[in-house]
N, C-alpha and C positions, 0 to 999 in steps of 0.2 A: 094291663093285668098280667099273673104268670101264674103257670102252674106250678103247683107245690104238695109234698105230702106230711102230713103232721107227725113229725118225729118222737116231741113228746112235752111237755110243760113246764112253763116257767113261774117260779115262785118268788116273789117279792114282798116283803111285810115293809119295806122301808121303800118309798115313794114319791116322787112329785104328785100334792093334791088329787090334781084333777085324774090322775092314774089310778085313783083309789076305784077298786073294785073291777077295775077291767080285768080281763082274764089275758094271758100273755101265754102264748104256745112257740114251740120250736118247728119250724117250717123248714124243707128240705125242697130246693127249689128241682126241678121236671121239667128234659128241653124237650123238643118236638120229636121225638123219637120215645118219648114215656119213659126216658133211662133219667135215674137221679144225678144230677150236678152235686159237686163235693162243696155244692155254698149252700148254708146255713142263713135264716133269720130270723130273728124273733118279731111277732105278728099279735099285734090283739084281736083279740076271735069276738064276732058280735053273734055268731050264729052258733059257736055252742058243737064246732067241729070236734073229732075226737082223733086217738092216733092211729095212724097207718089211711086214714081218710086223703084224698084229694081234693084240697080244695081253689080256691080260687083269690088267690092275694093281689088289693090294690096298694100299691106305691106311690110314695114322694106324696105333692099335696094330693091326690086324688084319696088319697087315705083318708084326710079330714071333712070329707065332701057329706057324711052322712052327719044328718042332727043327733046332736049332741056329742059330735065328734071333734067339729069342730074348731075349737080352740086346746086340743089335750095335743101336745110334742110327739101325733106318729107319725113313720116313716111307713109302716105295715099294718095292713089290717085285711083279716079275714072275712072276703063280704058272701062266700058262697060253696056250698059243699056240692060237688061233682058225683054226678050220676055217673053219667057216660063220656068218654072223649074218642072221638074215630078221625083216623087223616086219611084221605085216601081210598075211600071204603075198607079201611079195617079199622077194627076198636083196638086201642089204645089201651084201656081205661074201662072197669065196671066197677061198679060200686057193688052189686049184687054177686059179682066172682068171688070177690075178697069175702063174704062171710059164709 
C-alpha cells in the first residue's frame, strides 16, 4: 500500500461497463517523510475520500481483492482514509490538524 493525498476528481461520462459508477479521484502520492512526490494517479475511491484527505492506496492486483471489485481493469483503489500517521515518535499526519 502507499500513502497518498487526494488532489482532486476525476470525471468520465464515457467508460468501460463495469467502471460504471465507480468514483475516480486524483491521488498525489506521500513518501516517508510526509513531503508529496511529483507522481500523480488516478484511484477509484470505495470509501467516499474527499480532497486534501490522506488516504491509503492499494495497487497492481491487490486493488481487485475487494468484492465486487474484482473483475473491473484497476490498477488503484482507495481502500482507506487516514487518521493519524507518526514515524519515530512524531506525527506526520493528522486528519483532525487539517480542519
Amino acid at each position: 500500500m502507499q500513502i497518498a493525498q487526494v488532489r482532486g476528481t476525476v470525471v468520465s461520462t464515457q467508460k468501460e461497463q463495469s467502471l460504471m459508477g465507480v468514483k475516480f479521484i486524483l491521488v498525489q502520492l506521500i513518501d516517508e517523510e510526509g513531503q508529496l512526490l511529483p507522481k500523480y494517479e488516478v484511484a477509484a475511491d470505495c470509501v467516499g475520500a474527499g480532497v486534501n484527505e490522506w488516504v491509503l492506496v492499494s495497487r497492481g492486483s491487490a486493488a481487485r481483492q475487494l468484492p465486487g471489485y474484482e473483475k473491473r481493469p484497476l490498477d488503484a483503489l482507495v481502500v482507506g482514509i487516514i487518521d493519524t500517521v507518526s514515524l519515530d515518535n512524531r506525527q506526520l499526519y493528522s486528519k483532525k490538524d487539517q480542519y
